[in-house]
mmCIF file of the N, C-alpha and C atoms, coordinates in Angstrom:
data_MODEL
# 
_entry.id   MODEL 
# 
loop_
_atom_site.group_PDB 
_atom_site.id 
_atom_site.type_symbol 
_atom_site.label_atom_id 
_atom_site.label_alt_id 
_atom_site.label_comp_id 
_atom_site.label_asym_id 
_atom_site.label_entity_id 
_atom_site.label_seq_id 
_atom_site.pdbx_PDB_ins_code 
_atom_site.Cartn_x 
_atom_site.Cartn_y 
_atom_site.Cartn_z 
_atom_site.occupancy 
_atom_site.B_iso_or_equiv 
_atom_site.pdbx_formal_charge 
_atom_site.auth_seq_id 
_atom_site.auth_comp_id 
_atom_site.auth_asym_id 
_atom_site.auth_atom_id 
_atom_site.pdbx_PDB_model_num 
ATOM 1   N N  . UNK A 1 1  ? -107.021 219.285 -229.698 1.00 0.00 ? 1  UNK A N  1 
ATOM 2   C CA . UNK A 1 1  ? -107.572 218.465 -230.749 1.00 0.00 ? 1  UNK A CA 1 
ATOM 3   C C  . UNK A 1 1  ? -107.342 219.091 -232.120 1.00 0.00 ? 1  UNK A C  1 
ATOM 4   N N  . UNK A 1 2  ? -107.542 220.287 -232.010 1.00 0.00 ? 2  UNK A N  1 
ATOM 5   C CA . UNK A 1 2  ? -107.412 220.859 -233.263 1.00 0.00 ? 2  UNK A CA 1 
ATOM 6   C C  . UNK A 1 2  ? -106.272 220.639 -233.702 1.00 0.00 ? 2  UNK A C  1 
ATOM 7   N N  . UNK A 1 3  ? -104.699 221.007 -232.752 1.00 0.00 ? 3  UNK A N  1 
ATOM 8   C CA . UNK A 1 3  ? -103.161 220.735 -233.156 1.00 0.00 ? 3  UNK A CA 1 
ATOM 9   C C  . UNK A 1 3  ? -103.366 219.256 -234.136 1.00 0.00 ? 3  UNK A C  1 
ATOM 10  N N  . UNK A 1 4  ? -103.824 218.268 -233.330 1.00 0.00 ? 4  UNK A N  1 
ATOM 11  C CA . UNK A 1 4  ? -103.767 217.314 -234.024 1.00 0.00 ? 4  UNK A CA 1 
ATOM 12  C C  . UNK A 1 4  ? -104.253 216.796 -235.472 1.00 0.00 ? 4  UNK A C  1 
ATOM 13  N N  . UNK A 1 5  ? -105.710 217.421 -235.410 1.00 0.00 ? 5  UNK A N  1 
ATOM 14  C CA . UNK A 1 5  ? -106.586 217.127 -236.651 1.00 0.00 ? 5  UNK A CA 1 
ATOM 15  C C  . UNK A 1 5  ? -105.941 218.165 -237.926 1.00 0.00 ? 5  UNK A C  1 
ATOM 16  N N  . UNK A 1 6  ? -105.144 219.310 -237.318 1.00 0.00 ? 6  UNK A N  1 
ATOM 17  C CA . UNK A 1 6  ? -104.400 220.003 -238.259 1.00 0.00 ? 6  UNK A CA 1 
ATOM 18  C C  . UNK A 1 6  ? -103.226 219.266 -238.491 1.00 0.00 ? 6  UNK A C  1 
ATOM 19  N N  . UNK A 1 7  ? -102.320 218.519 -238.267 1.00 0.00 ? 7  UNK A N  1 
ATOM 20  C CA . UNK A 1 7  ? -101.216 218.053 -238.562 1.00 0.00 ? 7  UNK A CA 1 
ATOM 21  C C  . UNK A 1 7  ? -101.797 216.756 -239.065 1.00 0.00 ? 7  UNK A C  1 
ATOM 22  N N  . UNK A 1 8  ? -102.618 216.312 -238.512 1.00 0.00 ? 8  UNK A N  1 
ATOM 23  C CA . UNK A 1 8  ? -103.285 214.730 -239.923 1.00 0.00 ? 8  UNK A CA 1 
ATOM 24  C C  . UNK A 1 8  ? -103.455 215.403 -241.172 1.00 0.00 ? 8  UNK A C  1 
ATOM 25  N N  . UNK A 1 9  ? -104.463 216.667 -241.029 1.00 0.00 ? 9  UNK A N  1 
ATOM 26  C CA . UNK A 1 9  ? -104.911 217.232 -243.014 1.00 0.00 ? 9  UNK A CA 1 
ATOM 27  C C  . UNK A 1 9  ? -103.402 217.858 -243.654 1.00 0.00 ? 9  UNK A C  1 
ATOM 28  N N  . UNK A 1 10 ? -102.448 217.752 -242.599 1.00 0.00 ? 10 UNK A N  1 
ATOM 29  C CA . UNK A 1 10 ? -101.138 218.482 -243.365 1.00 0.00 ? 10 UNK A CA 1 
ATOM 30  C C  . UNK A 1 10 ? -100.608 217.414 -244.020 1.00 0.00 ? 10 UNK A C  1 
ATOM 31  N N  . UNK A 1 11 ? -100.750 216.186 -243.639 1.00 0.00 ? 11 UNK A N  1 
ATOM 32  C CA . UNK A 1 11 ? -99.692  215.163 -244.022 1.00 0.00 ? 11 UNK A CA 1 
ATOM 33  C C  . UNK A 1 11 ? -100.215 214.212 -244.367 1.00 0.00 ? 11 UNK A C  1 
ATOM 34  N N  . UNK A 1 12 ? -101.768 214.013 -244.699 1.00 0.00 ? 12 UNK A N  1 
ATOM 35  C CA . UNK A 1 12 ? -102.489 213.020 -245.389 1.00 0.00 ? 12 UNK A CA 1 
ATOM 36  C C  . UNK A 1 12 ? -102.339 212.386 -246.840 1.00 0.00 ? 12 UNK A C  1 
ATOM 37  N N  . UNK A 1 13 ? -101.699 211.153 -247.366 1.00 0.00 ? 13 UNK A N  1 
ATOM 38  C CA . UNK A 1 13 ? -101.871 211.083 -248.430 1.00 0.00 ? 13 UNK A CA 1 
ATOM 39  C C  . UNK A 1 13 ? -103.191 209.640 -248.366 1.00 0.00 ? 13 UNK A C  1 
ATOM 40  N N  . UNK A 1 14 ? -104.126 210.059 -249.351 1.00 0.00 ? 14 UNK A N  1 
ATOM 41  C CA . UNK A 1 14 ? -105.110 208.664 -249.453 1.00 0.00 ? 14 UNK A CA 1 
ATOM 42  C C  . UNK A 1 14 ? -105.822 209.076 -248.762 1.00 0.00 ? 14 UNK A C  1 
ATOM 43  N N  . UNK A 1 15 ? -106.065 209.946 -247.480 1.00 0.00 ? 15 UNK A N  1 
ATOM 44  C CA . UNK A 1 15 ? -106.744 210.135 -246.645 1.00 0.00 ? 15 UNK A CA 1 
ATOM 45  C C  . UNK A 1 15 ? -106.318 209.831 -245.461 1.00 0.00 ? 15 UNK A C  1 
ATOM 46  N N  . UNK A 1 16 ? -104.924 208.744 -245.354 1.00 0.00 ? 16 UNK A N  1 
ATOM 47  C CA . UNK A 1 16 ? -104.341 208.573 -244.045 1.00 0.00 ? 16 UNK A CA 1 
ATOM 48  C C  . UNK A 1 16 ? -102.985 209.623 -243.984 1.00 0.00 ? 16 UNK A C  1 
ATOM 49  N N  . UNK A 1 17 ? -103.110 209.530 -242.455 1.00 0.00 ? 17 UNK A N  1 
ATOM 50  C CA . UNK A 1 17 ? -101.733 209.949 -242.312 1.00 0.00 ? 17 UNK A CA 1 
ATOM 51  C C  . UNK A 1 17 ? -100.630 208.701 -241.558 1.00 0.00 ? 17 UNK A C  1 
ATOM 52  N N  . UNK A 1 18 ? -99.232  208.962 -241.906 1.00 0.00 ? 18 UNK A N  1 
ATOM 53  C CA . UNK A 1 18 ? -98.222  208.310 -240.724 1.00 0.00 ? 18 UNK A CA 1 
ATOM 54  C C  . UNK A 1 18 ? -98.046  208.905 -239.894 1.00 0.00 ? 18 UNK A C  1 
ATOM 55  N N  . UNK A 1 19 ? -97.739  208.008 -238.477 1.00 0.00 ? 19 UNK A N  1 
ATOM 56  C CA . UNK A 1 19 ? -98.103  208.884 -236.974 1.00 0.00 ? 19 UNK A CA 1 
ATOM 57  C C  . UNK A 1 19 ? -96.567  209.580 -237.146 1.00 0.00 ? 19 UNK A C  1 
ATOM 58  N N  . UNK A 1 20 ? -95.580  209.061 -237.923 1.00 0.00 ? 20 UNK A N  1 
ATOM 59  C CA . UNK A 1 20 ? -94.718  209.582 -237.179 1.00 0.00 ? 20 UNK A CA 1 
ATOM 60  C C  . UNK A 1 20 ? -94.336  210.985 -238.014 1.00 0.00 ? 20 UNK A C  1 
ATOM 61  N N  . UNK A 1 21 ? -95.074  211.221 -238.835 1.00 0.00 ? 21 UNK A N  1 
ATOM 62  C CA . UNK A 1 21 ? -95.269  212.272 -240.285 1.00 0.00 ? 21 UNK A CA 1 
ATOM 63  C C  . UNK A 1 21 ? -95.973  213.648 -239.124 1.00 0.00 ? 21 UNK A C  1 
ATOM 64  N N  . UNK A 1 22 ? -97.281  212.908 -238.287 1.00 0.00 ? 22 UNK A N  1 
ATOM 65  C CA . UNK A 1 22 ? -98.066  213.514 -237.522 1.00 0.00 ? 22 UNK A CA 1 
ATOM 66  C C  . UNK A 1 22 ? -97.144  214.066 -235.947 1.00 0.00 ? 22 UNK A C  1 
ATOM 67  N N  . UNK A 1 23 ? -96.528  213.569 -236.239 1.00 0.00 ? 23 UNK A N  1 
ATOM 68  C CA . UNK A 1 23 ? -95.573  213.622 -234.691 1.00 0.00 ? 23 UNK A CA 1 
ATOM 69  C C  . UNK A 1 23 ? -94.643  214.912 -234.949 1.00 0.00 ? 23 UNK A C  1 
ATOM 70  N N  . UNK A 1 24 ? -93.803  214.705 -236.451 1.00 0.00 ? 24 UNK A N  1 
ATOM 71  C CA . UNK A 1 24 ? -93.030  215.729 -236.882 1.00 0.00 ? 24 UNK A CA 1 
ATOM 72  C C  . UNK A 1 24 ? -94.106  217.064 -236.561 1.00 0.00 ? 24 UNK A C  1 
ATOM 73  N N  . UNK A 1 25 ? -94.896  217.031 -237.134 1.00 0.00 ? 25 UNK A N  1 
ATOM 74  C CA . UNK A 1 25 ? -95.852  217.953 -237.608 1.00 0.00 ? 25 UNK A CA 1 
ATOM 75  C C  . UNK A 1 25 ? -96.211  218.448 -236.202 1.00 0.00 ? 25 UNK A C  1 
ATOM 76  N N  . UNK A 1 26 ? -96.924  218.031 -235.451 1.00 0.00 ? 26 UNK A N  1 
ATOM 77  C CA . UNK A 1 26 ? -97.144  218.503 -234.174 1.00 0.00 ? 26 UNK A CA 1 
ATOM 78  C C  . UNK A 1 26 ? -95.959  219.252 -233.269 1.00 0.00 ? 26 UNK A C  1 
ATOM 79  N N  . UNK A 1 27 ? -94.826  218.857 -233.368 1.00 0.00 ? 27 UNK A N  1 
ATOM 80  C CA . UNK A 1 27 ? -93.585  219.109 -232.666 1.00 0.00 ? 27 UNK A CA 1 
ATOM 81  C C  . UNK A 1 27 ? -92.864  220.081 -232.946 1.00 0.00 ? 27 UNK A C  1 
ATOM 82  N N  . UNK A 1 28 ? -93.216  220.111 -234.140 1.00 0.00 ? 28 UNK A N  1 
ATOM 83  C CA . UNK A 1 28 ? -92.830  221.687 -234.958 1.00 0.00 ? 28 UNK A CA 1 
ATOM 84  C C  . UNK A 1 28 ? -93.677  222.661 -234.831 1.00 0.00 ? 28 UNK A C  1 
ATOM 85  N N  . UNK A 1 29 ? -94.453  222.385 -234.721 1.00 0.00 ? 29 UNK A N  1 
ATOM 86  C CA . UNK A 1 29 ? -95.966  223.373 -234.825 1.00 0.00 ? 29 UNK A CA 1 
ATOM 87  C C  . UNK A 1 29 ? -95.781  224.260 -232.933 1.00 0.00 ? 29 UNK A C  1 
ATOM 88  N N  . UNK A 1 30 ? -95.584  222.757 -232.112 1.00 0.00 ? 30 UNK A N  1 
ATOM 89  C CA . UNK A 1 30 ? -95.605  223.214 -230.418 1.00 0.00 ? 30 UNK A CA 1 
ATOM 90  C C  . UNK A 1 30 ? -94.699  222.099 -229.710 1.00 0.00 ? 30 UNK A C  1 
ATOM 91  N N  . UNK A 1 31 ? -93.039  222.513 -230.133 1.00 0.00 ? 31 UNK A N  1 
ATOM 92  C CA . UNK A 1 31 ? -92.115  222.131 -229.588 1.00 0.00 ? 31 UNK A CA 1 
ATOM 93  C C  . UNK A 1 31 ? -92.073  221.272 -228.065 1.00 0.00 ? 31 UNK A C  1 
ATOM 94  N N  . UNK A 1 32 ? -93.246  222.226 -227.581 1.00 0.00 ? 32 UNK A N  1 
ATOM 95  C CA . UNK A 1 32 ? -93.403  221.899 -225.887 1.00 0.00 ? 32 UNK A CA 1 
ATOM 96  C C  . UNK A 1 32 ? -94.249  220.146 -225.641 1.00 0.00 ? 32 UNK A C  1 
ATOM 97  N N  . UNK A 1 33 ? -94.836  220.196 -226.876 1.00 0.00 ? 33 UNK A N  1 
ATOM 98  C CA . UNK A 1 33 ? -95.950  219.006 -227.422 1.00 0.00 ? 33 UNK A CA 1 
ATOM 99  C C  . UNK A 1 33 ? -95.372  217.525 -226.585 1.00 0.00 ? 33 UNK A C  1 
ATOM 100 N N  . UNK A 1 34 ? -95.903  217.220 -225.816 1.00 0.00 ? 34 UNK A N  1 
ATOM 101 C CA . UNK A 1 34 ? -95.830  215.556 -224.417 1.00 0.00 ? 34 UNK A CA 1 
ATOM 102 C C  . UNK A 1 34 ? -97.028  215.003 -225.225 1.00 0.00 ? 34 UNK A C  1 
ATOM 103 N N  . UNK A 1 35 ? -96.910  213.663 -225.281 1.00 0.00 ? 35 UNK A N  1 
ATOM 104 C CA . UNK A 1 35 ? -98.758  212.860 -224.949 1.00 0.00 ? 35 UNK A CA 1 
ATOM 105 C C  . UNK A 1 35 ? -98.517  212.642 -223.567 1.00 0.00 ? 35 UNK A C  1 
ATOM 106 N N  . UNK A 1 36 ? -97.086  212.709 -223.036 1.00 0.00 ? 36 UNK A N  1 
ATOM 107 C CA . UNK A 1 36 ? -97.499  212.394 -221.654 1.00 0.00 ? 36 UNK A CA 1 
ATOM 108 C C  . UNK A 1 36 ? -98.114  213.454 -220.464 1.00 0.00 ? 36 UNK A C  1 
ATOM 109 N N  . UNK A 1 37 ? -98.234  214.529 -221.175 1.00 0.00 ? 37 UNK A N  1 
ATOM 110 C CA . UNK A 1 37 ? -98.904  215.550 -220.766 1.00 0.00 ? 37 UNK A CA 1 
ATOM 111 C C  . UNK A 1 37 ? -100.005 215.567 -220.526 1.00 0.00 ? 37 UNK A C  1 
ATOM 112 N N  . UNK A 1 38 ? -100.411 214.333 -221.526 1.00 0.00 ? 38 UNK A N  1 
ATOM 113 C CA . UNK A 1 38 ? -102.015 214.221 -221.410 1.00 0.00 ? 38 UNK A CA 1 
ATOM 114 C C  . UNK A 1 38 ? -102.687 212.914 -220.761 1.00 0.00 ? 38 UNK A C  1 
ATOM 115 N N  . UNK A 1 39 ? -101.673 212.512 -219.968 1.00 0.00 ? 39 UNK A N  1 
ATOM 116 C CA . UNK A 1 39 ? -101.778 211.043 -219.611 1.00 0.00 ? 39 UNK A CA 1 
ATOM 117 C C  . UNK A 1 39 ? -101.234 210.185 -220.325 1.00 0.00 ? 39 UNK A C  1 
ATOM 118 N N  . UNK A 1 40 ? -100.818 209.929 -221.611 1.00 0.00 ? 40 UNK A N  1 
ATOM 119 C CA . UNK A 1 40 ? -100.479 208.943 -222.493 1.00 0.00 ? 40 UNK A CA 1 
ATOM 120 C C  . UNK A 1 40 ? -98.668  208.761 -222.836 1.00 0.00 ? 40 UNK A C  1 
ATOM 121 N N  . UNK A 1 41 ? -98.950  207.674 -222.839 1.00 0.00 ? 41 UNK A N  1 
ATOM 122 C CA . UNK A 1 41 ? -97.085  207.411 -223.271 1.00 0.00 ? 41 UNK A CA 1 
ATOM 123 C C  . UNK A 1 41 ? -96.407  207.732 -224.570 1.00 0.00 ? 41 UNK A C  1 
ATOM 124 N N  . UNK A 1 42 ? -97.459  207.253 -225.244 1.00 0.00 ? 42 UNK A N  1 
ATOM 125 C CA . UNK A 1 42 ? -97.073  207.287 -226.884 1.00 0.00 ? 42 UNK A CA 1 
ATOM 126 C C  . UNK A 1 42 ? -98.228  208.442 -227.451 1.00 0.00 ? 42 UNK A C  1 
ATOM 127 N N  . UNK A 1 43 ? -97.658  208.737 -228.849 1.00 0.00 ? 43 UNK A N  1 
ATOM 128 C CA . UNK A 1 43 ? -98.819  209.697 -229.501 1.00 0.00 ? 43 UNK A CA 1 
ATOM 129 C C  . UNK A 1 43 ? -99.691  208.747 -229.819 1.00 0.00 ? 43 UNK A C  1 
ATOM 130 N N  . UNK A 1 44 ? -99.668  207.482 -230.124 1.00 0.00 ? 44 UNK A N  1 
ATOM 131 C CA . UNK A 1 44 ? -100.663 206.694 -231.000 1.00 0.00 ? 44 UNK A CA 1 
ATOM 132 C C  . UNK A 1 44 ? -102.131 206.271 -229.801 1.00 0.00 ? 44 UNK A C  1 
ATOM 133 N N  . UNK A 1 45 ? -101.849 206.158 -228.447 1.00 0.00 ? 45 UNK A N  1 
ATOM 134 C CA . UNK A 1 45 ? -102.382 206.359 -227.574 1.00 0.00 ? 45 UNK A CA 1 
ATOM 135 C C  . UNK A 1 45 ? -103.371 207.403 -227.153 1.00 0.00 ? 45 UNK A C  1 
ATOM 136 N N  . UNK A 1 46 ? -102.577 208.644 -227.344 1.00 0.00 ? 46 UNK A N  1 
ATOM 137 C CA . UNK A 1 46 ? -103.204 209.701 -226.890 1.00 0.00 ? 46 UNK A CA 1 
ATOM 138 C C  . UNK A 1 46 ? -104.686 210.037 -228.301 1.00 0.00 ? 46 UNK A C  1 
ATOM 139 N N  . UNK A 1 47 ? -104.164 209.489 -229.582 1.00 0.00 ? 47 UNK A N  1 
ATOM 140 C CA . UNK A 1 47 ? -105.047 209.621 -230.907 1.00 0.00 ? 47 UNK A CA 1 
ATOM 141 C C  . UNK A 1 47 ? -106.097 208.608 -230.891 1.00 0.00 ? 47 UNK A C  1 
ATOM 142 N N  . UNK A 1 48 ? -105.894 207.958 -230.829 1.00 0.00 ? 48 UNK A N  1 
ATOM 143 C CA . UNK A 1 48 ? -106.953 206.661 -230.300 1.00 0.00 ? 48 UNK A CA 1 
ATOM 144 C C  . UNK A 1 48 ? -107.733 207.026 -229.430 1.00 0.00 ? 48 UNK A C  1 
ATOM 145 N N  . UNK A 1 49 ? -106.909 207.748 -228.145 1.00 0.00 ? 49 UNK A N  1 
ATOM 146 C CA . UNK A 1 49 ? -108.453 207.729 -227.197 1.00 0.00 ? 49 UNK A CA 1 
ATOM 147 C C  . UNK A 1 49 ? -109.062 208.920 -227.460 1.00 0.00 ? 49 UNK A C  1 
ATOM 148 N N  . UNK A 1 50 ? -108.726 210.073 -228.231 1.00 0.00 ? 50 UNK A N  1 
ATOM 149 C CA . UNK A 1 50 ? -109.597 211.007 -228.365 1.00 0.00 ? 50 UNK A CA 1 
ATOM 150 C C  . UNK A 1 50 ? -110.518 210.772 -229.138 1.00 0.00 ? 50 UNK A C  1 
ATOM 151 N N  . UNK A 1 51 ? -110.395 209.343 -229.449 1.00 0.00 ? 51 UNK A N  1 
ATOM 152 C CA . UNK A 1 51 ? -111.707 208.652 -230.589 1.00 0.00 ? 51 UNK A CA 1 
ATOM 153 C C  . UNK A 1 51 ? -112.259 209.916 -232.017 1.00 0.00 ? 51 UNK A C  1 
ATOM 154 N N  . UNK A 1 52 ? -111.563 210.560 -232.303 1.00 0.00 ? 52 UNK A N  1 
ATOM 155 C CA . UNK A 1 52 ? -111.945 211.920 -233.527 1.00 0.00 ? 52 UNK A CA 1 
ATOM 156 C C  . UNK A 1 52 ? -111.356 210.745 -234.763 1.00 0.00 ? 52 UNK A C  1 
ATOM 157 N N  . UNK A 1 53 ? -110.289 209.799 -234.387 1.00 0.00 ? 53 UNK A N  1 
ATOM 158 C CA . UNK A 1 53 ? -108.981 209.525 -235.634 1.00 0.00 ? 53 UNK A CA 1 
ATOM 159 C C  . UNK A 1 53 ? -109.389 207.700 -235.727 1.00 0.00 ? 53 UNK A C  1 
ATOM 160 N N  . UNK A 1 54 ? -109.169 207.399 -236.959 1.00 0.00 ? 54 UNK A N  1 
ATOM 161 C CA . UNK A 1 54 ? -109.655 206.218 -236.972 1.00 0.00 ? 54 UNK A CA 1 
ATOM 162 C C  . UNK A 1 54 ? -108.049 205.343 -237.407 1.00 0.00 ? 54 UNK A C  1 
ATOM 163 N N  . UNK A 1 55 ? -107.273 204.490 -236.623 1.00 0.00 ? 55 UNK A N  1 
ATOM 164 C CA . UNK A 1 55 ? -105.790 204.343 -236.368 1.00 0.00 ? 55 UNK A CA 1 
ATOM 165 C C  . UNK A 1 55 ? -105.758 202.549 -237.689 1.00 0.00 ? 55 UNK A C  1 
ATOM 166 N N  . UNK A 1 56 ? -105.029 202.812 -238.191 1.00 0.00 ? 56 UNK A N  1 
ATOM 167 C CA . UNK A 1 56 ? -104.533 201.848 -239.146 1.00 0.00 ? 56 UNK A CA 1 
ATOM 168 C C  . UNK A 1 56 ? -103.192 200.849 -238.397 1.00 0.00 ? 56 UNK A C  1 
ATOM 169 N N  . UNK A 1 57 ? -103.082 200.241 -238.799 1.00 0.00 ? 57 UNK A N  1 
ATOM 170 C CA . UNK A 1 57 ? -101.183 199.172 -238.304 1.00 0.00 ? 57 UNK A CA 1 
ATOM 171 C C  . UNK A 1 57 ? -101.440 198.944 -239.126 1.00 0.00 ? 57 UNK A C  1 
ATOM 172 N N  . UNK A 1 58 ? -99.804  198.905 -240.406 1.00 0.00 ? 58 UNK A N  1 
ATOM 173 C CA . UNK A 1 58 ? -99.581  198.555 -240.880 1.00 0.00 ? 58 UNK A CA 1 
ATOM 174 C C  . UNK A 1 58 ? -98.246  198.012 -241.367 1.00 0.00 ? 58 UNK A C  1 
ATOM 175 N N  . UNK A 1 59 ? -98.021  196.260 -241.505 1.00 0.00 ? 59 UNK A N  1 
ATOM 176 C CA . UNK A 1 59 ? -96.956  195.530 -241.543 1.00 0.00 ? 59 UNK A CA 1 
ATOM 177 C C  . UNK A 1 59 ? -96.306  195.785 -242.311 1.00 0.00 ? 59 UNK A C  1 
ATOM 178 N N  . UNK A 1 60 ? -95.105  196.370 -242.352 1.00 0.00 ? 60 UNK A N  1 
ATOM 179 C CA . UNK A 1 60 ? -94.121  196.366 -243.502 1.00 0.00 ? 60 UNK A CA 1 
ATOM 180 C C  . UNK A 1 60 ? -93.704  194.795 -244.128 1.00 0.00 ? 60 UNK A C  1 
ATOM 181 N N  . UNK A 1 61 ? -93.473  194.154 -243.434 1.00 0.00 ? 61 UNK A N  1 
ATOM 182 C CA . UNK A 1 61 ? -92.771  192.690 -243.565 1.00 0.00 ? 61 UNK A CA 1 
ATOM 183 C C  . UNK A 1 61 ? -91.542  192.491 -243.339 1.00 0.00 ? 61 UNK A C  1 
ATOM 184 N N  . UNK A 1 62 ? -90.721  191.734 -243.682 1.00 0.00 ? 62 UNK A N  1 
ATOM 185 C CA . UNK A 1 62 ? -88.981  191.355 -243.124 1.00 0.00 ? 62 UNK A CA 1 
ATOM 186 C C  . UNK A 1 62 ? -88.702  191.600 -242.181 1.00 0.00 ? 62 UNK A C  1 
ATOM 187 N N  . UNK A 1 63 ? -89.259  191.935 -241.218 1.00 0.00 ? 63 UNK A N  1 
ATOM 188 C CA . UNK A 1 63 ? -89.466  191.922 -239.486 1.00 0.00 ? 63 UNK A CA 1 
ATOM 189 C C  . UNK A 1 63 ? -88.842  193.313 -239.052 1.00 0.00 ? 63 UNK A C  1 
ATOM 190 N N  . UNK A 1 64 ? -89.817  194.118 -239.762 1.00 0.00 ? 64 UNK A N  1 
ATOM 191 C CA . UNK A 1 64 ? -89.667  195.774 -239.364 1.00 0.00 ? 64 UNK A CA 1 
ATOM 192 C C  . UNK A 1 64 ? -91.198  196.159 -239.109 1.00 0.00 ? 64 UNK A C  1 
ATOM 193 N N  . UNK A 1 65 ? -90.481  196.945 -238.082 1.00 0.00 ? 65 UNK A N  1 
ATOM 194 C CA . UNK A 1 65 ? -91.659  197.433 -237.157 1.00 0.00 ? 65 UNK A CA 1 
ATOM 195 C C  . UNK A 1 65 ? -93.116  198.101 -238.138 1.00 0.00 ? 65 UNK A C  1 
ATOM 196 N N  . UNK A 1 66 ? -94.133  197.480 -237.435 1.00 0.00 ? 66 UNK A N  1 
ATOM 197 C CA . UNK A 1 66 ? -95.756  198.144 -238.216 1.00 0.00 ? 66 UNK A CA 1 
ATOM 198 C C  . UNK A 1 66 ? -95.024  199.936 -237.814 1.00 0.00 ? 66 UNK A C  1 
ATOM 199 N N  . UNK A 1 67 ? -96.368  200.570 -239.088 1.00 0.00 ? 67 UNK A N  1 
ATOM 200 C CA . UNK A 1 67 ? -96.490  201.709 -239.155 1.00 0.00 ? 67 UNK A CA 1 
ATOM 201 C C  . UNK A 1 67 ? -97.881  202.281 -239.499 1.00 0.00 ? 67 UNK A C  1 
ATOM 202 N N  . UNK A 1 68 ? -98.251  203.000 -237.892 1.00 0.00 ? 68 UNK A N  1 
ATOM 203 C CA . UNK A 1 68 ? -99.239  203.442 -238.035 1.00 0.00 ? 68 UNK A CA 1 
ATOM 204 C C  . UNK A 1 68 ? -99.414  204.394 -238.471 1.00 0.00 ? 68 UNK A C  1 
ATOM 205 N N  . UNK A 1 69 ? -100.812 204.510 -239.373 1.00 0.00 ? 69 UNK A N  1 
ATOM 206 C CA . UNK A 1 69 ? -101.298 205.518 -240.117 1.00 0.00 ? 69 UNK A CA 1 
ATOM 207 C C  . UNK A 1 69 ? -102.772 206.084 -239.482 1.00 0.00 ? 69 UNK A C  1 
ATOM 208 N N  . UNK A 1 70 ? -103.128 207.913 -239.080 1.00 0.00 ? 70 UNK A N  1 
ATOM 209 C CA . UNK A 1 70 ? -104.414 207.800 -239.047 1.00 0.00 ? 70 UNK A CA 1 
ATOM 210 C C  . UNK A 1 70 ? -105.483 208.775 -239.612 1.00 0.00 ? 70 UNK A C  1 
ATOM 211 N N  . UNK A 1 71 ? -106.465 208.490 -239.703 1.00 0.00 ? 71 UNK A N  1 
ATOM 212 C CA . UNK A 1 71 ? -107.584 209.476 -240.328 1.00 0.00 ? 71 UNK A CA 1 
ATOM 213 C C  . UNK A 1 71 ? -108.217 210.039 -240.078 1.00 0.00 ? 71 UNK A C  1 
ATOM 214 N N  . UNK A 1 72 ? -108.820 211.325 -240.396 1.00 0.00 ? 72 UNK A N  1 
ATOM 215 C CA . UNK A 1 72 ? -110.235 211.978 -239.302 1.00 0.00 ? 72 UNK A CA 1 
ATOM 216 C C  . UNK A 1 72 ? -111.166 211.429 -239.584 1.00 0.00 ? 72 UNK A C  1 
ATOM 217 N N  . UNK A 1 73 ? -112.221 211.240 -238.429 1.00 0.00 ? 73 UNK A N  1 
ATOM 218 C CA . UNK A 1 73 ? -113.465 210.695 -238.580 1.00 0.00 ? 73 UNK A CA 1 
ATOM 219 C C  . UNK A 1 73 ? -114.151 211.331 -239.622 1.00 0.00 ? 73 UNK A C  1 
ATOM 220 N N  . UNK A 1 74 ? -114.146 212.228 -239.638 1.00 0.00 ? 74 UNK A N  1 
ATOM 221 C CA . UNK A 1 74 ? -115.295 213.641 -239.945 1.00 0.00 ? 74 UNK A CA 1 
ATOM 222 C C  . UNK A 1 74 ? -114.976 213.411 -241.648 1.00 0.00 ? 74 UNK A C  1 
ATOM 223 N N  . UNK A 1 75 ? -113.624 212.936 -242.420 1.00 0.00 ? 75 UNK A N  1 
ATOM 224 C CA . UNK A 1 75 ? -113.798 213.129 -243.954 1.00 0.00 ? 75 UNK A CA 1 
ATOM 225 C C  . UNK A 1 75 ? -114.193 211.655 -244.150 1.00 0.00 ? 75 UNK A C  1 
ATOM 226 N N  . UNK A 1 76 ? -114.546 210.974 -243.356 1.00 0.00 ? 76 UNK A N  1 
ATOM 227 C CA . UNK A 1 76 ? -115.173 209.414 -244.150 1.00 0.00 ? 76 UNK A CA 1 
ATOM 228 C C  . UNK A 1 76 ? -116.169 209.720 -244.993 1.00 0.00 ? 76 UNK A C  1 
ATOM 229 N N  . UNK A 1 77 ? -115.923 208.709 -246.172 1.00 0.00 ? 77 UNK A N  1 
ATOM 230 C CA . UNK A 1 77 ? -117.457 209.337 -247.049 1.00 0.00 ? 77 UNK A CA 1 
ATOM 231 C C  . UNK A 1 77 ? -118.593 207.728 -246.746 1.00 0.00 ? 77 UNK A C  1 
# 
C-alpha cells in the first residue's frame, strides 16, 4: 500500500494522479510490480479495491480512450 500511496504523492497534480503516471512510478520503483500478483488484472482494479484511493474516468473526447486519475483518501479536505 505504501508503494502505491507513494507513487500517487509523486505524481499528483490538483491532488489527482494518472494511473498510468502511477504505473510508471510503481514499475520503476519495483520492476517485479504484477496487480496480477495480487489477484487483479489491471492496476486500476487492484487501486479501487484497496479502497485507500478515490478513482476518477476521465473522457478525453474524439473517441480516445478515458483516463483514469486517482487520489488518497487521507488528503481530502
Amino acid at each position: 500500500m505504501n508503494l502505491l500511496r507513494n507513487a500517487v504523492e509523486a505524481s499528483f497534480d490538483d491532488g489527482w494522479a494518472s494511473l498510468a503516471t502511477i504505473g510508471h512510478i510503481v514499475t520503476k520503483q519495483r520492476p517485479d510490480f504484477d496487480a496480477r500478483t495480487y489477484g487483479y488484472i489491471k492496476l486500476s482494479d487492484l487501486i479501487a479495491a484497496t479502497t485507500l484511493f478515490d478513482l476518477d474516468r476521465r473522457t478525453l473526447g474524439d473517441g480516445k480512450p478515458a483516463v483514469i486519475y486517482a487520489r488518497d483518501k487521507r488528503h481530502l479536505s
